[in-house]
C-alpha positions in Angstrom: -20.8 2.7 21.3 -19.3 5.9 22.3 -17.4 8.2 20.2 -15.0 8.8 23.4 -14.8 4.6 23.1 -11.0 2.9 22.1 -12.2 1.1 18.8 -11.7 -3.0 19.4 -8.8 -4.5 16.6 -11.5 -5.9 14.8 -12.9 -2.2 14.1 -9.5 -0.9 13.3 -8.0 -3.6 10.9 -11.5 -3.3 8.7 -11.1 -0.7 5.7 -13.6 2.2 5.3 -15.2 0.6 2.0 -16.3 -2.2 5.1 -17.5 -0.5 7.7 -19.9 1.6 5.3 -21.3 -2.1 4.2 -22.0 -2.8 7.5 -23.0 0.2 8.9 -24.7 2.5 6.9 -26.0 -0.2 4.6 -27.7 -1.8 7.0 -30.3 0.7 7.6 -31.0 2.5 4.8 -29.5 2.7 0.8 -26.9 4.4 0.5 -26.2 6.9 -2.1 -23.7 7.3 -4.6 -20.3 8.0 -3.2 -20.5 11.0 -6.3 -23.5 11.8 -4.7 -21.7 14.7 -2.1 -19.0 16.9 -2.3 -15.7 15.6 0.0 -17.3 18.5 2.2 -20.6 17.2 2.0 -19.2 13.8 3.0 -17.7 15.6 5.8 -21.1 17.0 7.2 -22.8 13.8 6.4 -20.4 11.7 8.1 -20.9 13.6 11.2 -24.4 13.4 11.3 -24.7 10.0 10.9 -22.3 9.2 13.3 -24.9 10.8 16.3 -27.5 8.1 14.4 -25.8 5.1 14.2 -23.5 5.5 17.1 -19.9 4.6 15.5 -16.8 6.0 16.6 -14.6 8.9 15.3 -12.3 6.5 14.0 -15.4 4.4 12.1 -16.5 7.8 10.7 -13.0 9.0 9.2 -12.6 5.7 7.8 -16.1 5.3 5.9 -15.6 9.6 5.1 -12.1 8.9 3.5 -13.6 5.7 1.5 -16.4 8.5 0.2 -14.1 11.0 -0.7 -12.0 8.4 -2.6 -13.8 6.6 -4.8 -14.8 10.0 -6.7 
């Protein structure tokens, strides 16, 4: 999916802490959310948006999640 693509309702009623589960779980462990800085998470976030192909809204969600649980 395109980051240019309108996110479906199912994508936009599920909370960061889930789409992190399901997508970058699913490929590799995930670190620590203390791992990164909130800019870190930022940078990161960005990258593996390219890689696993979620949308801009996906990304700030699972970002915002990261930064929060510090």
């Amino acid at each position: 999916m395109s980051s240019s693509c309108a996110p479906t309702k199912e994508i936009a009623d599920k909370s960061g802490a889930q789409l992190w589960a399901e997508n970058c779980q699913r490929c590799h462990n995930t670190p620590s959310p203390a791992t990164f800085s909130p800019e870190q998470w930022e940078t990161v976030g960005m990258h593996m948006q390219t890689r696993s192909l979620i949308t801009d809204q996906e990304r700030k969600k699972i970002v915002a999640f990261l930064k929060g649980t510090r």
